[in-house]
N, CA, C and O atoms as a DFTB+ gen file, in Angstrom:
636 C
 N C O
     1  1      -9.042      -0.428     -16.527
     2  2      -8.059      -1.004     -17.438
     3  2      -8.431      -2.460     -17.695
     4  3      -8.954      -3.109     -16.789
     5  1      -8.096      -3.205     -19.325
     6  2      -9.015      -4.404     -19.275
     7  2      -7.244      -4.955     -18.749
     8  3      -6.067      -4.598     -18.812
     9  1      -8.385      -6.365     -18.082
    10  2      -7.124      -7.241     -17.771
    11  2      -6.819      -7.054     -16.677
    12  3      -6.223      -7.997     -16.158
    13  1      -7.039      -5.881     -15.853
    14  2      -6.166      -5.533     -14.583
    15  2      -6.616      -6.393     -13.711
    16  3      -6.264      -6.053     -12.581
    17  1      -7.319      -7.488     -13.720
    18  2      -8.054      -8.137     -12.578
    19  2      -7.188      -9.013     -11.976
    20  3      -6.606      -9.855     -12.659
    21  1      -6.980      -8.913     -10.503
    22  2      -6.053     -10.008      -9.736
    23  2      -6.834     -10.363      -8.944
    24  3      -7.932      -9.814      -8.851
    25  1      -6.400     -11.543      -8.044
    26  2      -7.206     -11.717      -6.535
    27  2      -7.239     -10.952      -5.920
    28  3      -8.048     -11.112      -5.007
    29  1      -6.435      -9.566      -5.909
    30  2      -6.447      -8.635      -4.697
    31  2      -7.235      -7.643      -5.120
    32  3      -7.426      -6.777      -4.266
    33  1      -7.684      -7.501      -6.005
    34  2      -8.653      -6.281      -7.229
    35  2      -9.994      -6.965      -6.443
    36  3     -10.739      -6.307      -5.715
    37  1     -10.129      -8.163      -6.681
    38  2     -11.122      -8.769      -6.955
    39  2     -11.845      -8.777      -5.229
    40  3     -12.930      -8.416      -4.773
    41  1     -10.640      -9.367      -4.657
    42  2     -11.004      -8.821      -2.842
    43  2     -11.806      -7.741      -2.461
    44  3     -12.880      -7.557      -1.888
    45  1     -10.864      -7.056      -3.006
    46  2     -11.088      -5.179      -2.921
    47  2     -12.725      -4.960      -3.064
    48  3     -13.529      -4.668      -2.179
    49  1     -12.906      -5.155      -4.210
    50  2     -14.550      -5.508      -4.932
    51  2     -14.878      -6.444      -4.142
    52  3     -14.394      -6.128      -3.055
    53  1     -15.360      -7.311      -4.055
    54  2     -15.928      -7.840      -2.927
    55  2     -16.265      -6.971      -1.963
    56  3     -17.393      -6.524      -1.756
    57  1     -15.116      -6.696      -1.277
    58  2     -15.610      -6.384      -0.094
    59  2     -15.967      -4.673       0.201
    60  3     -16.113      -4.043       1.248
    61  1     -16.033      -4.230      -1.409
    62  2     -16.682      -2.704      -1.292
    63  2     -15.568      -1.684      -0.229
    64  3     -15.880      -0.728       0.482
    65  1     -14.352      -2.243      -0.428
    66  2     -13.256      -1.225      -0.121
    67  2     -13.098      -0.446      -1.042
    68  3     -13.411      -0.816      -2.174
    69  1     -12.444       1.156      -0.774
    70  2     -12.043       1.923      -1.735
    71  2     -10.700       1.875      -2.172
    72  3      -9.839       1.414      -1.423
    73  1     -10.420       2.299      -3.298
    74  2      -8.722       1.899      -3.712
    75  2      -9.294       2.179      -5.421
    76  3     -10.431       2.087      -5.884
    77  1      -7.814       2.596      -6.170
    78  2      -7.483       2.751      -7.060
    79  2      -6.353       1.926      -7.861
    80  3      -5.343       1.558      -7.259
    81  1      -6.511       1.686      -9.019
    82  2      -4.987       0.542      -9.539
    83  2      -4.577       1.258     -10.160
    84  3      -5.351       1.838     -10.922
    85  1      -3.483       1.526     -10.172
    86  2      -2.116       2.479     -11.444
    87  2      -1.539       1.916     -11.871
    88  3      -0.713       1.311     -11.188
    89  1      -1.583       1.732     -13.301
    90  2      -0.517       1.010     -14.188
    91  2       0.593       1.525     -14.273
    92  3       0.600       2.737     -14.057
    93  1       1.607       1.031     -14.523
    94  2       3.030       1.760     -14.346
    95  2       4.236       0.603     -15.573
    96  3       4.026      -0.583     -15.827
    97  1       4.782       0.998     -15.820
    98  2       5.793       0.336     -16.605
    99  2       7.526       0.491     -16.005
   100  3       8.159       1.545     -15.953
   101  1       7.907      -0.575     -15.688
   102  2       9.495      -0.440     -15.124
   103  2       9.904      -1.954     -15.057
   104  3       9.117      -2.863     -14.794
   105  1      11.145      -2.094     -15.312
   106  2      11.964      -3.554     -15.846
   107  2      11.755      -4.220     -14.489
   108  3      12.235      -3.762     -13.452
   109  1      11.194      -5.055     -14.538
   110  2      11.206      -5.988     -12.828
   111  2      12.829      -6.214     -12.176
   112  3      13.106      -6.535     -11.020
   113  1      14.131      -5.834     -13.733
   114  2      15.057      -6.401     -13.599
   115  2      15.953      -5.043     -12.849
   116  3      17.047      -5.169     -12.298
   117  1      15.172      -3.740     -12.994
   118  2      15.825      -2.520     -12.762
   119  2      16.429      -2.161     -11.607
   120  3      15.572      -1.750     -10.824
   121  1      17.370      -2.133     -11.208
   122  2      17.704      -1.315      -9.476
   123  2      16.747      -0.783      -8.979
   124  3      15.697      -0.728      -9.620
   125  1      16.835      -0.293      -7.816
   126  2      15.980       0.377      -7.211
   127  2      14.481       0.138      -7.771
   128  3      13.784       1.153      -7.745
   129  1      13.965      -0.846      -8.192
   130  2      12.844      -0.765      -8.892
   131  2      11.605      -0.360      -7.833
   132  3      10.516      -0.219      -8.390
   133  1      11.628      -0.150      -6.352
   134  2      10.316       0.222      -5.797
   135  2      10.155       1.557      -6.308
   136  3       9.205       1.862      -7.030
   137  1      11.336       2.612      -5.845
   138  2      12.141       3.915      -5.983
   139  2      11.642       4.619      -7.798
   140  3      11.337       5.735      -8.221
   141  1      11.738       3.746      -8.190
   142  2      11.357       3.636      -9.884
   143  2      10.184       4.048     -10.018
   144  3       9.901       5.146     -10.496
   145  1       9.141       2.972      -9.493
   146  2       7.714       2.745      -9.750
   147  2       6.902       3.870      -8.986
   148  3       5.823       4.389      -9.272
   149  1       7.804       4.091      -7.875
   150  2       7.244       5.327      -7.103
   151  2       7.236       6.828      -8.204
   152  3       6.179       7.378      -8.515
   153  1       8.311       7.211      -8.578
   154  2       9.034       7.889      -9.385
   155  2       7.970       7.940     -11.129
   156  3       7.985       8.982     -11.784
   157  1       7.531       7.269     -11.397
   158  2       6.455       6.818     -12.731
   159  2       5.579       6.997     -12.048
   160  3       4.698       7.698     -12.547
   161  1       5.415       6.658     -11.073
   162  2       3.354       6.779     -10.671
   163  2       3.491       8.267      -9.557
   164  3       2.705       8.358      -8.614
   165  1       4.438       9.239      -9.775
   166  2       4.451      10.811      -9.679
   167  2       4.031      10.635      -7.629
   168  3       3.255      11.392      -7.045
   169  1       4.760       9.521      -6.988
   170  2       4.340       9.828      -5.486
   171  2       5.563       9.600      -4.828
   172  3       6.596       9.044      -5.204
   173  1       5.245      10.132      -3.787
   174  2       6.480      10.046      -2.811
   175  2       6.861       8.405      -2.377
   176  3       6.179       7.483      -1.929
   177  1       8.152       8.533      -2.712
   178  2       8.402       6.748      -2.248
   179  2       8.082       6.321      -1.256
   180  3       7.820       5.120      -1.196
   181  1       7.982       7.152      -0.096
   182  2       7.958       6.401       1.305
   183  2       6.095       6.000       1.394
   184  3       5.477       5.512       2.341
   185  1       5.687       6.342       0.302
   186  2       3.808       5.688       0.046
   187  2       3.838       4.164      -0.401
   188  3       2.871       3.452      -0.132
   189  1       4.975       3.638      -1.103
   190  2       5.189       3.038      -2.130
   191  2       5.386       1.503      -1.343
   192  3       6.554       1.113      -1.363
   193  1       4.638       0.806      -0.821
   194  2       5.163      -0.377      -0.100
   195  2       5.800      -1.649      -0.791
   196  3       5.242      -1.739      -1.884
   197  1       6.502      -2.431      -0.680
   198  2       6.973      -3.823      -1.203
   199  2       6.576      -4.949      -0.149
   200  3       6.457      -4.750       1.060
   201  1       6.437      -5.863      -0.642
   202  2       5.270      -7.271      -0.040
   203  2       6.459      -8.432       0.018
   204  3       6.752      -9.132      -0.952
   205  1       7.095      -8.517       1.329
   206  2       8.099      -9.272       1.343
   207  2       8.076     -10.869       1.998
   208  3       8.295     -11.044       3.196
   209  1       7.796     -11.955       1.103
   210  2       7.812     -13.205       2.086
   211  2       8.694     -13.420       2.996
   212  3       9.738     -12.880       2.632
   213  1       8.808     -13.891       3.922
   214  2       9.849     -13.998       4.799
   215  2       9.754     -15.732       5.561
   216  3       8.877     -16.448       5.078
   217  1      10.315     -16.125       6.290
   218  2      10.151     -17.062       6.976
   219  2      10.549     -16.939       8.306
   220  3      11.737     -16.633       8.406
   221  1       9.929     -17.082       9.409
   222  2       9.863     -16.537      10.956
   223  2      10.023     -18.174      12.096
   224  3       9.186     -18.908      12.621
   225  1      10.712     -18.166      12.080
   226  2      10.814     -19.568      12.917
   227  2       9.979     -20.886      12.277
   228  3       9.100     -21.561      12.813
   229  1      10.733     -21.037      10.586
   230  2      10.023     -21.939       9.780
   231  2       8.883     -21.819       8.633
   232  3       8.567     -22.349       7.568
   233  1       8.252     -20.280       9.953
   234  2       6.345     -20.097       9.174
   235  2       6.955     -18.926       8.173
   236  3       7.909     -18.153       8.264
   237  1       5.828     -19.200       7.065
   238  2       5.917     -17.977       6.194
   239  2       5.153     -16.695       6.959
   240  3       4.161     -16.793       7.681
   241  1       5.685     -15.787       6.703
   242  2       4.960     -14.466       6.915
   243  2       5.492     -13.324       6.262
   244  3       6.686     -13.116       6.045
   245  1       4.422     -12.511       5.927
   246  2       4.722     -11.456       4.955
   247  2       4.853      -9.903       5.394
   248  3       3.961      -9.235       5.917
   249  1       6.190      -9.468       5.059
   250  2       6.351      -8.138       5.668
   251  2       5.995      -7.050       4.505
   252  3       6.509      -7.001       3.388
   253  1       4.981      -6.185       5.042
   254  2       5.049      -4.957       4.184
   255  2       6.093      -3.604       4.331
   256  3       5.965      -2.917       5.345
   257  1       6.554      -3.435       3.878
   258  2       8.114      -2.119       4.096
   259  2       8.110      -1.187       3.415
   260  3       8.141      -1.784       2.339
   261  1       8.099      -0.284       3.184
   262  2       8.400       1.036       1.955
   263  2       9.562       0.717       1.047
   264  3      10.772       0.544       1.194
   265  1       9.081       0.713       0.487
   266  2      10.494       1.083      -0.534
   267  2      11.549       1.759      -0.534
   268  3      12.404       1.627      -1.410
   269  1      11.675       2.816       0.727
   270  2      12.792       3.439       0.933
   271  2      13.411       3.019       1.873
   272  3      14.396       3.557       2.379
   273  1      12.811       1.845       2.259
   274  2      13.708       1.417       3.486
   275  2      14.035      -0.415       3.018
   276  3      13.775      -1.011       1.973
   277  1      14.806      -0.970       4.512
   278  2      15.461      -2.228       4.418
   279  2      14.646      -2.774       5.221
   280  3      14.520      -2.114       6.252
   281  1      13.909      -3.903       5.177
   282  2      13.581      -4.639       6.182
   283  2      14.767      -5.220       7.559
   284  3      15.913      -5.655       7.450
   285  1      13.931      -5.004       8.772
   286  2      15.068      -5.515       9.682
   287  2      14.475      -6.811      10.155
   288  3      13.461      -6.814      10.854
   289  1      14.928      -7.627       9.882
   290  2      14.645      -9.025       9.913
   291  2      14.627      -9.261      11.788
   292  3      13.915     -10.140      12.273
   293  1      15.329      -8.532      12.497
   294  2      15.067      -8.873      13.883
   295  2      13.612      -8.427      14.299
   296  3      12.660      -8.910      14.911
   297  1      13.852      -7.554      13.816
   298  2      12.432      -6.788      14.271
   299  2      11.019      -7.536      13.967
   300  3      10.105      -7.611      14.788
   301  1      10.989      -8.119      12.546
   302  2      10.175      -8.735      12.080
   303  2       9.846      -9.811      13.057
   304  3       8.709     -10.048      13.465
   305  1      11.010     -10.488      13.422
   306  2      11.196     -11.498      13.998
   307  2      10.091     -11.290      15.451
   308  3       8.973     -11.723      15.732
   309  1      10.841     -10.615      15.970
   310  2       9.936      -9.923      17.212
   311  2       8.356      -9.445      17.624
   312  3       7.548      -9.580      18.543
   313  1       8.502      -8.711      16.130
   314  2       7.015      -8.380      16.072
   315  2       5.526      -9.598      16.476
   316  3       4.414      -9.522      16.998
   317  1       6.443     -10.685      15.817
   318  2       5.555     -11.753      15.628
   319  2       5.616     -12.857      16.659
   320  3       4.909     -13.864      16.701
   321  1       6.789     -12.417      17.659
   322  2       6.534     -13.394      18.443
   323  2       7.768     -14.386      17.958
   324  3       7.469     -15.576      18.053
   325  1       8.817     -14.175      17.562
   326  2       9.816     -15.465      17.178
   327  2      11.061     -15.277      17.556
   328  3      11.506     -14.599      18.481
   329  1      11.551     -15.882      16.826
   330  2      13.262     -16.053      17.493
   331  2      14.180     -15.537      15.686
   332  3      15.154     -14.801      15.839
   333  1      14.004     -15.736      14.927
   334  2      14.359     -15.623      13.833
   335  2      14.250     -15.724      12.304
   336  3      14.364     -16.696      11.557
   337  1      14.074     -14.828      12.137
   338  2      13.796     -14.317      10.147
   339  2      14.638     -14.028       9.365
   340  3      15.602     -13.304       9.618
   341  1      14.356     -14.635       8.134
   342  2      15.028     -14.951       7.168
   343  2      13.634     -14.824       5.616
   344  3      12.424     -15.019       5.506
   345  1      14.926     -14.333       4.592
   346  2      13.662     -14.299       3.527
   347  2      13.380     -15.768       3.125
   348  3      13.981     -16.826       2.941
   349  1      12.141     -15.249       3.093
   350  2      11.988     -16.784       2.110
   351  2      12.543     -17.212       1.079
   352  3      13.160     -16.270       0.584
   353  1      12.693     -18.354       0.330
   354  2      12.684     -18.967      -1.000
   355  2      11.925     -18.343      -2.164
   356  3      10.772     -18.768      -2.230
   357  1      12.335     -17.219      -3.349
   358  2      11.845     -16.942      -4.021
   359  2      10.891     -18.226      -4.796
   360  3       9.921     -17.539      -5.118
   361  1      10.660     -19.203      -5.138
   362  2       9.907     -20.464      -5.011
   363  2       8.596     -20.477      -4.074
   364  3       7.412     -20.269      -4.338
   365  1       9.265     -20.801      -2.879
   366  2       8.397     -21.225      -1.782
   367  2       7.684     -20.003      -1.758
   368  3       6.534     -20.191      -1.362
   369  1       8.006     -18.453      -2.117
   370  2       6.970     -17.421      -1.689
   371  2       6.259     -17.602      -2.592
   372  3       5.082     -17.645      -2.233
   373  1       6.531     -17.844      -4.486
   374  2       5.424     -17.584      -5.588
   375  2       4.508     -18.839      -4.930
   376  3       3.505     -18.568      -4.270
   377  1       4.833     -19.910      -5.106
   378  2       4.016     -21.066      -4.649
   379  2       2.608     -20.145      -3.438
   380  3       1.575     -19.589      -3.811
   381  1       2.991     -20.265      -2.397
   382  2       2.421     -20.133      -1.564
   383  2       1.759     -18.708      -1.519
   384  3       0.884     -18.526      -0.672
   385  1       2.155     -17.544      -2.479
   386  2       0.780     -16.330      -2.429
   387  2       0.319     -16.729      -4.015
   388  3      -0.803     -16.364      -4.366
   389  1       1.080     -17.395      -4.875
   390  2      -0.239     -17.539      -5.942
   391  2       0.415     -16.672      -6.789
   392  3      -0.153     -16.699      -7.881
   393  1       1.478     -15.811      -6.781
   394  2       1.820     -14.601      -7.092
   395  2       3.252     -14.235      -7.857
   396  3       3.410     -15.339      -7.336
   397  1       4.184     -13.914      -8.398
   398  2       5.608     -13.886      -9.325
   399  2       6.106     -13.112      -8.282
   400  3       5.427     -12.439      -7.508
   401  1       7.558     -13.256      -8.291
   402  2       7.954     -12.162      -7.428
   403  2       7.665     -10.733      -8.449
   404  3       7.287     -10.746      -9.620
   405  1       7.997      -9.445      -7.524
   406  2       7.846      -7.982      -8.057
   407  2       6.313      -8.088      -8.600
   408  3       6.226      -7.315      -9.554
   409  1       5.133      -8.709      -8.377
   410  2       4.152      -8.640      -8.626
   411  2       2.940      -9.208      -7.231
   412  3       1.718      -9.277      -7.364
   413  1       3.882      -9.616      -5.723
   414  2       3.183      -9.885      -4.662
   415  2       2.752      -8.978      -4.128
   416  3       3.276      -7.947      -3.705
   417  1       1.178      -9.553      -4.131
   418  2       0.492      -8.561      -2.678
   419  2       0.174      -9.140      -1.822
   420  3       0.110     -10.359      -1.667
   421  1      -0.154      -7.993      -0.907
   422  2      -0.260      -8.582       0.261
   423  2      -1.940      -8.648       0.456
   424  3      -2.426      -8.285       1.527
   425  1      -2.508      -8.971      -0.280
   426  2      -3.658      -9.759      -0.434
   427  2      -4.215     -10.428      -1.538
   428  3      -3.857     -10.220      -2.697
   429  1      -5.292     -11.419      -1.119
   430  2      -5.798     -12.251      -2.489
   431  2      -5.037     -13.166      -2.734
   432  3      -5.069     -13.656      -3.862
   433  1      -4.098     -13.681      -1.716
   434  2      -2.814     -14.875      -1.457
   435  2      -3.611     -16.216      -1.800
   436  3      -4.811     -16.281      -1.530
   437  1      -3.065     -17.087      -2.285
   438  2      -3.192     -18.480      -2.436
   439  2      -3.988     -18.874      -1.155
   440  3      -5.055     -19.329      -0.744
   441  1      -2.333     -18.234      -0.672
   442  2      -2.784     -19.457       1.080
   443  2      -2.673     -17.691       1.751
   444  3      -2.124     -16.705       1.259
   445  1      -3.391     -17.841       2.954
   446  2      -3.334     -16.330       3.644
   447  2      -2.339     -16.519       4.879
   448  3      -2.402     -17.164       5.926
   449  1      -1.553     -15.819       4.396
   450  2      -0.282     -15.642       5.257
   451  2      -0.105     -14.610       7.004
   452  3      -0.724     -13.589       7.303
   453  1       0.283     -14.887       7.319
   454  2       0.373     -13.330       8.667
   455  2       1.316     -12.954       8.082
   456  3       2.272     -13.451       7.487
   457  1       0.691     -11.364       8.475
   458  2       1.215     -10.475       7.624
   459  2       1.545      -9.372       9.001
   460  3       0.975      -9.321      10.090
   461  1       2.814      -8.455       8.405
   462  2       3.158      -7.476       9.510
   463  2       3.057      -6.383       8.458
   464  3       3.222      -6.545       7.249
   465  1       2.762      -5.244       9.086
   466  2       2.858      -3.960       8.202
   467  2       3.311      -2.955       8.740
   468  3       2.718      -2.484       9.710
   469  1       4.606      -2.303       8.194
   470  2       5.321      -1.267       8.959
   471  2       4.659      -0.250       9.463
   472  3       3.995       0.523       8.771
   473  1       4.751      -0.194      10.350
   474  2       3.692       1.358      11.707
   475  2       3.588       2.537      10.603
   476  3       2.541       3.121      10.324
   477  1       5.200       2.855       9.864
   478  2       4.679       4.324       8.768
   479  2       3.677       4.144       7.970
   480  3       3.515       5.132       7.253
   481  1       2.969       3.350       7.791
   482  2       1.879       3.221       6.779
   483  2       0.670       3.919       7.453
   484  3      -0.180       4.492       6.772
   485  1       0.605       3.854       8.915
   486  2      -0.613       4.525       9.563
   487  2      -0.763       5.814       9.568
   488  3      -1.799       6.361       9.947
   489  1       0.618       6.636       9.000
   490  2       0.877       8.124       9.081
   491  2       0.267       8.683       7.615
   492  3      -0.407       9.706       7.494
   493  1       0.511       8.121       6.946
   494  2      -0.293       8.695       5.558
   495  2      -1.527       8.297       4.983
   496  3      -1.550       7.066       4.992
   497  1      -2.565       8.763       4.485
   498  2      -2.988       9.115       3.501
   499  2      -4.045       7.742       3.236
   500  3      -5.104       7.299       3.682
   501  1      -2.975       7.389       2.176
   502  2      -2.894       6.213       1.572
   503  2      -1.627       5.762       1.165
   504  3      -0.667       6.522       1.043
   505  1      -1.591       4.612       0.962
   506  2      -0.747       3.892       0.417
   507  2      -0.482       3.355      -0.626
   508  3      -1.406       3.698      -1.363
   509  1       0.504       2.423      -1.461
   510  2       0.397       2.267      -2.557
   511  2       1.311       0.391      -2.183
   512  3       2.363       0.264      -1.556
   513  1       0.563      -0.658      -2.739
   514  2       0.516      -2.273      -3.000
   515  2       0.693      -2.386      -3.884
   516  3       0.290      -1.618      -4.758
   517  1       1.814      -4.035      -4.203
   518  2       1.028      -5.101      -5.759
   519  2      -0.030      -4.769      -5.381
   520  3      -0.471      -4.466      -4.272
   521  1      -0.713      -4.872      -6.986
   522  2      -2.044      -5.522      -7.039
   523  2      -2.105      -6.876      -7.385
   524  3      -3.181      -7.473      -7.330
   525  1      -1.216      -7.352      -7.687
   526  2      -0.974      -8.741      -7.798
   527  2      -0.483      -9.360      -9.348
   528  3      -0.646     -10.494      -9.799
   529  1       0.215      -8.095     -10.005
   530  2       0.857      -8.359     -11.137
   531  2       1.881      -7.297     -10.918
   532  3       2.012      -6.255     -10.277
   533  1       2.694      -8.215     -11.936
   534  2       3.975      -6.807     -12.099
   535  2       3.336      -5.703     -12.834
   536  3       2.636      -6.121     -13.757
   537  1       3.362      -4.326     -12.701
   538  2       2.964      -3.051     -13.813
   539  2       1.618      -2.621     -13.197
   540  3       0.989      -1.681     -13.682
   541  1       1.290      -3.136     -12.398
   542  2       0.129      -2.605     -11.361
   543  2       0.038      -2.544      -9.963
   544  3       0.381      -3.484      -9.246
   545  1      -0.490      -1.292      -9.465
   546  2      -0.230      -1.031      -8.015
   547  2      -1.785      -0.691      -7.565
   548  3      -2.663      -0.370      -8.365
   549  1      -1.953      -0.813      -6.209
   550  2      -3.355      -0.262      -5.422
   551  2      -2.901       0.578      -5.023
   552  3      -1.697       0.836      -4.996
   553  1      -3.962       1.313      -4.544
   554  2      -3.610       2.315      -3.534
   555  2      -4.686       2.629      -2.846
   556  3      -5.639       3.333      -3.180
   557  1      -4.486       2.087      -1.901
   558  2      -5.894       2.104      -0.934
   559  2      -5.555       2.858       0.765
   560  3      -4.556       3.560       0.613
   561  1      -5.891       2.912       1.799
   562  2      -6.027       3.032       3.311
   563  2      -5.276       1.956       3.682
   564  3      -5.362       0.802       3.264
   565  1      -4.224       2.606       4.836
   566  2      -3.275       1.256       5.315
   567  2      -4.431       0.273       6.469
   568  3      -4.301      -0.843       6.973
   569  1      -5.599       1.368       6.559
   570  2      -6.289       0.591       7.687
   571  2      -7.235      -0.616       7.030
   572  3      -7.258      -1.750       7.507
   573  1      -7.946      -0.242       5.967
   574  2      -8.322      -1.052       5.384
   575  2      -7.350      -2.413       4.705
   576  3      -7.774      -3.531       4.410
   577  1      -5.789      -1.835       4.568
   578  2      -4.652      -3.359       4.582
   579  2      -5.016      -4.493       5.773
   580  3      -5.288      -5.690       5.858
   581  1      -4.817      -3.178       6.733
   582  2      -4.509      -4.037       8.336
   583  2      -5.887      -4.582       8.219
   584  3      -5.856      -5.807       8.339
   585  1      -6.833      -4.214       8.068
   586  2      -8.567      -5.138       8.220
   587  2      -8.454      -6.343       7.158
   588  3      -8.403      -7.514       7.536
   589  1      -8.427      -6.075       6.179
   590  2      -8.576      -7.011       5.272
   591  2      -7.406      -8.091       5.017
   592  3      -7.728      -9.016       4.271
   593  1      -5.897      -8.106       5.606
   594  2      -5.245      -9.064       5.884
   595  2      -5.067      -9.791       7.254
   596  3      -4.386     -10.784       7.512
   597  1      -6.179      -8.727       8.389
   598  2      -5.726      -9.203       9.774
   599  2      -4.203      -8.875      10.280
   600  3      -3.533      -9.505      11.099
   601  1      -3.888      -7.789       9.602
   602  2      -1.932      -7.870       9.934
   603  2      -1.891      -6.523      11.524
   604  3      -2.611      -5.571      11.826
   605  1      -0.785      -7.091      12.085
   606  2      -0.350      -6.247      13.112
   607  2       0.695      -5.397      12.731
   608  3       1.141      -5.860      11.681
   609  1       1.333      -4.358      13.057
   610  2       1.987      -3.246      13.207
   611  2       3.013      -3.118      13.318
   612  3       2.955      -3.934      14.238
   613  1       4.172      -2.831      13.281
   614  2       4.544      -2.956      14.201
   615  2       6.626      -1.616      13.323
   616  3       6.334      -1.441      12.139
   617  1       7.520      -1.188      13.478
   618  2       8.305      -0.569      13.413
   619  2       9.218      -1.691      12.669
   620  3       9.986      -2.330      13.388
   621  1       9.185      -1.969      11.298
   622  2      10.226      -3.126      10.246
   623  2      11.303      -2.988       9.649
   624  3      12.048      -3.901       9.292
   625  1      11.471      -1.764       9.489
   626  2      12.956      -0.928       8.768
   627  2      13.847      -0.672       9.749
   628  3      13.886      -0.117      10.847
   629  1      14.615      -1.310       8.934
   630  2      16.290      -1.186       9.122
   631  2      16.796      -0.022       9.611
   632  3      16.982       0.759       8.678
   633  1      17.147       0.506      10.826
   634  2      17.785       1.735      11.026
   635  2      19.194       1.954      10.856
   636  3      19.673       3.071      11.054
């Protein structure tokens, strides 16, 4: 697709990972918009991840979550070693990955963030990322996420 090129496309290439980009069309402004995009690009939502800035005892860090679920901010918290999380500043997150909201990935960041990625991502397949615009998604190996952002693991949804 012309145009589709982001920093996280461009990563990808580089570093001779495999992955695919799907264009998709849905209002950034829509409800449920992960649920949506899952729903247009014909896959099961729980493939469908969202790239969430957060702030962890001050530091930015970025949670990856499914779309069918809630981030649990304790957990996050924990995962990483802290005392308490909170989302970030829609601001302070575009600033700092380079990126609009509903169009962050979790790679090809401005600044490279620690990143956590929910444990269900290791159960399937593949997965589905921003690519680093709104209306485009990757879909690559959650292992190749965890390699190429350095992110740990760990159980992030809300029960």
């Amino acid at each position: 697709m012309a145009g589709s090129g982001t920093p996280a496309t461009a990563l990808l290439i580089k570093r001779g990972i495999a992955h695919r980009t799907h264009p998709y069309r849905v209002s950034p402004d829509a409800p449920n918009y992960g649920a949506l995009v899952a729903e247009t690009l014909g896959v099961a939502p729980e493939r469908v991840f969202k790239s969430l800035v957060t702030e962890v005892d001050g530091a930015l860090t970025v949670a990856v979550v499914p779309v069918t679920g809630e981030l649990d901010l304790k957990a996050l918290a924990a995962a990483v070693g802290g005392k308490r999380a909170a989302m970030a500043d829609r601001a302070v997150a575009e600033r700092a990955t380079g990126y609009v909201r509903g169009g962050i990935s979790p790679l090809g960041q401005r600044r490279r963030l620690p990143t956590v990625l929910d444990e269900s991502a290791l159960d399937l397949p593949t997965i589905y990322v921003s690519a680093g615009r709104r209306g485009l998604q990757l879909e690559l190996a959650a292992a190749d996420l965890v390699a190429l952002t350095e992110a740990s693991t760990a159980p992030l949804q809300a029960r």
